[in-house]
N, C-alpha and C positions, 0 to 999 in steps of 0.2 A: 409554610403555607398559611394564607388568611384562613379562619375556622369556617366550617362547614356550616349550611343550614341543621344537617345531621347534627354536627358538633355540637350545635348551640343549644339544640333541643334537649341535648344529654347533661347542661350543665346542672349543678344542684338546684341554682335558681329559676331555673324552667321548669325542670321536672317538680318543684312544688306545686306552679299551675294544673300540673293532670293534661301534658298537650296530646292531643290525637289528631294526627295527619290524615286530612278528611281530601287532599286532591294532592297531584303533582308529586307523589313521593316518588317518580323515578328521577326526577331532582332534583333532591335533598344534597347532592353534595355539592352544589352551585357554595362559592365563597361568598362569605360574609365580610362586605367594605365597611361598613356603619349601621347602626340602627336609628331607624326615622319612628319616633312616636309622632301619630296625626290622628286625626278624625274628617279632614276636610275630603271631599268625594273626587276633588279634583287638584290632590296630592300631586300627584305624575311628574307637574309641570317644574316641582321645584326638585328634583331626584335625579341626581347623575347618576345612576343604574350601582347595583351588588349592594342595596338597602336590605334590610330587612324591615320591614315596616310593622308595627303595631299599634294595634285599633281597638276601639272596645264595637267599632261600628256603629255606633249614635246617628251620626249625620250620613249613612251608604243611602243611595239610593233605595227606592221602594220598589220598580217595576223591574222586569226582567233587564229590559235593555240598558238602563243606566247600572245594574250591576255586571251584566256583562261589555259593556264600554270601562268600566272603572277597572275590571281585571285586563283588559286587552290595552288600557294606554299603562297599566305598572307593566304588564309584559315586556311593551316597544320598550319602555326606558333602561328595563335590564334589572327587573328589581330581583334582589333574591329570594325572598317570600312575604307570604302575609299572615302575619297572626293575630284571630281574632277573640278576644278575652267575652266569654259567656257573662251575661248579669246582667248591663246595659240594655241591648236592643234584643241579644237573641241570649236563648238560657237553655235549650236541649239543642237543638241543633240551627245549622247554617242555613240558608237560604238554594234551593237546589239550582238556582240559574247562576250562583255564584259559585257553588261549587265545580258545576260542570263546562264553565267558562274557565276557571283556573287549569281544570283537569285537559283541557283543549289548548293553553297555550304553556303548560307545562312548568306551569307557578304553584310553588309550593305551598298550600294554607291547611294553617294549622288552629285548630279550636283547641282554647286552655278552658277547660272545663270550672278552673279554679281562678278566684280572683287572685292578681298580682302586682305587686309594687312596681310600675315599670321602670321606673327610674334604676331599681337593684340589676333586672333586666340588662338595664344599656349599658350600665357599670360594669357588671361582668363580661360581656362582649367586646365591649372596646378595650377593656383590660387586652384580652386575648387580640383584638385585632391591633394593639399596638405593640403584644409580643413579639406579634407574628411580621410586622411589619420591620421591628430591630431586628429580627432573625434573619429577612429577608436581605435586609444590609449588610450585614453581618457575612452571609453568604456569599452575596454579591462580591464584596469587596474582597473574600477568600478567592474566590473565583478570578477577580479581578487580577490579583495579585500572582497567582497560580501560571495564570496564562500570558500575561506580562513577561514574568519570566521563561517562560517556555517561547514565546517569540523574540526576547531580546537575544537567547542564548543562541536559537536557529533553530532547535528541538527537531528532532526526526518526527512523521508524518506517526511511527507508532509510540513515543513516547506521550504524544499528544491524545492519539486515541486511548492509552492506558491512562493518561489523567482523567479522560472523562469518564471513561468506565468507573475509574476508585471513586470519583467523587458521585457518582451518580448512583454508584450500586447494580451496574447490571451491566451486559454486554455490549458491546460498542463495536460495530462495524464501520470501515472508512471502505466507501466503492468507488471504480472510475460509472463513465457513464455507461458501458456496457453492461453495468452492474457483476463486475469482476471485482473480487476482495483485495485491496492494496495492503491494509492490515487490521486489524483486531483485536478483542481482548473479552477472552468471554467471561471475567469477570469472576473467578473461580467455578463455574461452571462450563457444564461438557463441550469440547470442543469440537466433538464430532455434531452433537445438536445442533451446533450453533452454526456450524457451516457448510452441513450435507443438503444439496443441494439449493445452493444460496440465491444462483442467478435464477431457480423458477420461483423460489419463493419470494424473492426480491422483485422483480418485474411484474409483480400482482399487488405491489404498495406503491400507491401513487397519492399519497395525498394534496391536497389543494395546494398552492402557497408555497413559496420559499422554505418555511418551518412549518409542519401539519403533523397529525396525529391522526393514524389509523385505526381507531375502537376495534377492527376486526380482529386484526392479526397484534394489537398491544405496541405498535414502531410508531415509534418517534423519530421522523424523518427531516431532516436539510440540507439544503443545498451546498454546496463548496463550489466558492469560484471566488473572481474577483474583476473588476473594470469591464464588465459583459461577459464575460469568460466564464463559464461554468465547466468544472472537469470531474466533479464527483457527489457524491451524497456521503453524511454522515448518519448511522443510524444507531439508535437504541432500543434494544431489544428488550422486551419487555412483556410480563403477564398484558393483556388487555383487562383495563380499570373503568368503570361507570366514568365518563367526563362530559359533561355538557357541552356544545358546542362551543358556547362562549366563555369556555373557560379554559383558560392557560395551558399546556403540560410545565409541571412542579419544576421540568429538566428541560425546559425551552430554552428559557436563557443559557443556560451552561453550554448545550447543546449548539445553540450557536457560535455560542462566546469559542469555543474549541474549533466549529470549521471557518469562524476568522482569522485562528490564530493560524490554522493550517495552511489557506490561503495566501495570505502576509506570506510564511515560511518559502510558500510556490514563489512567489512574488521576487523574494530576496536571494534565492539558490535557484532559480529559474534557466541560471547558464550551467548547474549538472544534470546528474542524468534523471529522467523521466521517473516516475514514482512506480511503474509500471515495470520498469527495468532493477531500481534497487529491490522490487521485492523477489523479480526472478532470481537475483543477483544473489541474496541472501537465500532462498534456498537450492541454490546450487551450490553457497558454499558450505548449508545446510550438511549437504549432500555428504562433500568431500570432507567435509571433516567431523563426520558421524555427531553434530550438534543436533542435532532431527532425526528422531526416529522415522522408520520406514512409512508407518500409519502416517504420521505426524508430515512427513513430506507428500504422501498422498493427496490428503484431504486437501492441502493445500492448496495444493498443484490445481486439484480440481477444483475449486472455488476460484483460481487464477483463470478458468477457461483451457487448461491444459491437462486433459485426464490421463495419467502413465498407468492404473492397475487396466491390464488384461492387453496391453501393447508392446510392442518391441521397441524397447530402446535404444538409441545411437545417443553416442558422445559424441559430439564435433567441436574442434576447439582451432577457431581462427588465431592468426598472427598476422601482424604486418610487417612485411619487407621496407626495409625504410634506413636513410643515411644517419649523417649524423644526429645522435639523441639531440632533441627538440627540448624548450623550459620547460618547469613543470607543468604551469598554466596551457599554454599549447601542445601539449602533451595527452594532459586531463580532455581538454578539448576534442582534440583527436581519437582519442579513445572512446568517446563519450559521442560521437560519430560513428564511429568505425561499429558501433553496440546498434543501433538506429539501425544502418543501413541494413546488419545482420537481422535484426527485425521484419524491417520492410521485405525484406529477401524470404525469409519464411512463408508471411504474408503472402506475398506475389505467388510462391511456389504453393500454396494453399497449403501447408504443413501447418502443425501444432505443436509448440517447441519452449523450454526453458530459454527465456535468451538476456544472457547478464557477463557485464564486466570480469572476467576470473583473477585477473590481477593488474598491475600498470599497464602490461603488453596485450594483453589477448581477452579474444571473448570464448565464450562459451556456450556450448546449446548441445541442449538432450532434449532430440527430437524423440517424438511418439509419434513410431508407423500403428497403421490398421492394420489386419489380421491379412486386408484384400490392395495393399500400396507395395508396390516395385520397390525394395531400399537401394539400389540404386538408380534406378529411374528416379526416386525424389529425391538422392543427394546429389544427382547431377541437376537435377531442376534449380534444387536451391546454390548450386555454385556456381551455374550460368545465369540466377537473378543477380547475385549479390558481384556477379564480373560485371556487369552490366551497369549495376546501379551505382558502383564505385567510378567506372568510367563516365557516366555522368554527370559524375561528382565532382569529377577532374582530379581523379585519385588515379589516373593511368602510370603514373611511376613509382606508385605503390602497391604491385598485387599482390591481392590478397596469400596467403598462405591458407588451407584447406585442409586440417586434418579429422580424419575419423575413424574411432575406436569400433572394436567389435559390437554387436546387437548383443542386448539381453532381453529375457524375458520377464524382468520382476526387476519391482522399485529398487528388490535389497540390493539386485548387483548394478544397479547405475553408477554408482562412484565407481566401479571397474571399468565401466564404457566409458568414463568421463578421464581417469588415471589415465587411461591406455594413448585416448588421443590427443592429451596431452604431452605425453612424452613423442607419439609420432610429432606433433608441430614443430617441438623444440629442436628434434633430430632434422626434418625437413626444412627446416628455416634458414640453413644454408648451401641449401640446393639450389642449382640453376636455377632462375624463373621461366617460363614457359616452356612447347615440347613435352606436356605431361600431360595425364588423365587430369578429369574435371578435381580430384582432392586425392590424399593423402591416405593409405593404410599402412599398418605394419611392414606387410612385407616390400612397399617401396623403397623404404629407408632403407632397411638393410643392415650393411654394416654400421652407420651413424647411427641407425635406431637400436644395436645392439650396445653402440659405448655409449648413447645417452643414458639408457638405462645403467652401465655401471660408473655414470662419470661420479658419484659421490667413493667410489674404491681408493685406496689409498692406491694399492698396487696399481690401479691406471694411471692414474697420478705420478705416482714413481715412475712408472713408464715414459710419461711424456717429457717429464723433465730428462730423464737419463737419454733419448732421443734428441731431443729440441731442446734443454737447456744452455749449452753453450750458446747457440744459435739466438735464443729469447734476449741472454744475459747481450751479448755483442749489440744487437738493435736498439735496447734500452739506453747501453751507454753511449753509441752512437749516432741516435738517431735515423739505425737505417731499416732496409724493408729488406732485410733478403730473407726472412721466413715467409714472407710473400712473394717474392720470389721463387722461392723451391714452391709454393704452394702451386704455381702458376703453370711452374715445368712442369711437374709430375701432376696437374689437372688436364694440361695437352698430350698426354700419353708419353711421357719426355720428349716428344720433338722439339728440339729446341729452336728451331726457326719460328715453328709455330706458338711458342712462349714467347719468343723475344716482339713476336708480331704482336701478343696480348699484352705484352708489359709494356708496349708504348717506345721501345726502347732498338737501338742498334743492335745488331747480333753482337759484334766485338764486347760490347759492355755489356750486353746483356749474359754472353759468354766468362766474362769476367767475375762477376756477379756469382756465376755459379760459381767456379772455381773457389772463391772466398768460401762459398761453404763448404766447399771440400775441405776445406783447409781446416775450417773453424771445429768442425764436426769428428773431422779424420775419418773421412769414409770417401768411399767411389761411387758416384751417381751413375756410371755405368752398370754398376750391378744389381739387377733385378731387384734382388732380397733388397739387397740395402734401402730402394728408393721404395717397396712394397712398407719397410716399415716405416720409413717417414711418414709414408701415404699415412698409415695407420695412425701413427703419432699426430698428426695434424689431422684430423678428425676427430680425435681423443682431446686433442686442444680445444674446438670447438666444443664439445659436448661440456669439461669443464668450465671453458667461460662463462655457458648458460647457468 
């Protein structure tokens, strides 16, 4: 930073003078651009403002008003003080119109009691202010170079805001415009401080301008967006500092320079998911893989606009029923839809919900009931939004799958409600579609949600092969379908008219078809057991494949 009027007073070569701050000392720390030695009364006109100016006063005006005109036109130009050396014109003290005209527009002047060299004065000044100007390059161009590569690279939205925190020294909040926290970094300082109750104390900082500074509350606030588009603020958190109006924050540029880079980032990965959804995303995976302590997922949560302490939690974890796997790209896409729409569906059903991609397949949300909300009344709300809004979508040959785990009462057991309906999804994923309640619990699955949960057993494993492996091995080499087949009989109660009518196929052949597995298997599809444990073996195959 340029040196301070404060600063300059403090040097050895000033403090020889004897100076005493006789008006404006509440701003002393206005920066110092240059020092103007003059005598002329009408100075002003040659001063592009952050002068310090030194006078011995010879040529000031006599009358009140031309001392008070001479302090109001260095005000307008932006000087940063006046100091006037005793000996010359005045020898005990100032002039009181001149005084009290400085003290009214908040100009610094300072009486050196003691004669001084001014020329050693300016030397020592511009020393400093041409330190401070290599530092500021110096700085700049670190900064420059910093964020450079944090955009060339694509940098995630919080490695961005952990650059500005390290380089700035203090806490760095990134918000959307609801003022909900997308990420942070408090800068080795308390995390609970820094984000307990964010969104009231957030919406009481509005300062001026694009980039502004609030004295009140110490924030250093800017905007984030880009081509009209505004979607968030960057903030820095901060003690509150004496700053004069017209004077810079130290972390303005940086400050900036970081919600450029973050915007750019929007800009360039603008076809993933929402910055709103990776951070739900991350702590749900938080969640499930104990990376985030309980506290530590609280706070969060509640900075995100979703509070879990003193609510009942649900786990619900969408899948989509869906054909042949899709590219990666259209995939991702899909997926990163299918997250949205779960959103909007929340939304709509007025709930307050984690809601984030869980893996390539499915989404995830741990909703938080009130004390005084129906849980099923609002997960049937929310899975008659989200029928709805897929159907509108033109997602009607994809519906949804709906699973949901047991209620808890506390943050700690959420990855329980979260485990649980996940494994109902994956159990129910090859259930009929429609003909069902609004989603998915434990006790629907049943038997599929009893082998998904053991499908990592060796021994089911063993099972299904010692079942179905001849059956597997014949399809492979032949390219044929008759474990889809037997799947089809023994899905129509084995009437086999009624299979042959579902496999598309003539009874003769479709008759034949079976036989072959009789054969292949050595078993009799007339016998109960027998075709009880296939059932069971092709079930166990599903749960495995997943």
């Amino acid at each position: 930073m340029l040196p301070t009027v404060a600063r300059v007073l403090d040097l050895d070569v000033m403090r020889r003078g004897l100076p005493q701050v006789v008006a404006g000392a509440a701003a002393l720390e206005r920066p110092v651009r240059w020092v103007h030695v003059s005598e002329l009364p009408d100075v002003a006109g040659v001063l592009r403002g952050g002068e310090l100016v030194l006078s011995t006063g010879i040529a000031l005006p006599e009358d009140r008003d031309g001392l008070a005109r001479y302090v109001r036109e260095l005000a307008e130009v932006g000087v940063a003080g006046l100091v006037i050396e005793f000996g010359r014109r005045y020898f005990d003290s100032l002039p009181r119109a001149l005084v009290a005209a400085a003290e009214r527009h908040w100009l610094p002047l300072v009486a050196l009691r003691r004669e001084l060299k001014f020329v050693a004065v300016t030397e020592a000044v511009h020393a400093l202010v041409v330190n401070a100007q290599l530092e500021q390059l110096r700085v700049s161009e670190a900064v420059h170079q910093v964020f450079n590569e944090l955009a060339t690279e694509g940098a995630e939205p919080a490695e961005v805001v952990r650059q500005v925190a390290r380089m700035a020294g203090a806490p760095v909040v990134l918000e959307n415009l609801a003022h909900q926290v997308l990420a942070h970094d408090p800068a080795g300082r308390g995390e609970q401080e820094l984000l307990e109750n964010w969104e009231h104390r957030s919406r009481g900082v509005h300062p001026a301008g694009r980039t502004g500074y609030d004295p009140r509350s110490g924030w250093l606030v800017t905007t984030v967006g880009a081509r009209g588009q505004d979607w968030g603020r960057l903030v820095l958190v901060d003690e509150p500092v004496p700053l004069p109006q017209d004077v810079p924050h130290p972390h303005a540029m940086l400050l900036e320079r970081g919600a450029a880079t973050l915007a750019l980032n929007r800009l360039v990965v603008r076809d993933r998911e929402s910055l709103e959804r990776q951070t739900h995303r991350t702590l749900l995976s938080g969640i499930l893989t104990h990376a985030l302590t309980v506290s530590e997922v609280a706070l969060r949560a509640q900075a995100l606009g979703v509070p879990l302490e003193g609510r009942r939690l649900v786990g619900v974890v969408l899948r989509q029923r869906q054909g042949p796997l899709p590219a990666a790209l259209e995939a991702q896409a899909r997926l990163r839809d299918f997250t949205e729409l779960a959103a909007t569906a929340i939304r709509t059903s007025r709930l307050s919900a984690l809601v984030g991609a869980l893996d390539d397949e499915g989404v995830g949300l741990l909703v938080a009931l009130g004390s005084q909300q129906d849980e099923h009344a609002a997960l049937e709300s929310f899975a008659a939004a989200l029928r709805r809004l897929s159907a509108e979508a033109g997602r009607d040959g994809a519906e949804p799958v709906i699973a949901v785990g047991s209620s808890v009462g506390s943050v700690r057991d959420a990855r329980r409600t979260l485990l649980e309906a996940t494994q109902v999804a994956d159990a129910a994923l090859h259930d009929a579609p429609g003909g069902r309640a609004a989603y998915y619990r434990l006790p629907d699955v049943r038997l599929r949600g009893l082998l998904h949960l053991l499908r990592d057993d060796e021994r089911l494993q063993t099972y299904v092969e010692r079942e179905l492996g001849p059956l597997l091995a014949y399809d492979a080499e032949h390219g044929g379908q008759l474990v889809q087949m037997l799947r089809i009989y023994l899905e129509q109660g084995r009437n086999k008219s009624a299979a042959a009518d579902a496999a598309h196929l003539s009874r003769p052949s479709f008759y034949d078809r079976l036989h072959k597995v009789e054969r292949i298997l050595g078993i009799d599809l007339d016998q109960v057991e027998s075709c009880l444990s296939l059932h069971v073996a092709l079930l166990a195959l599903d749960a495995v494949r997943r």
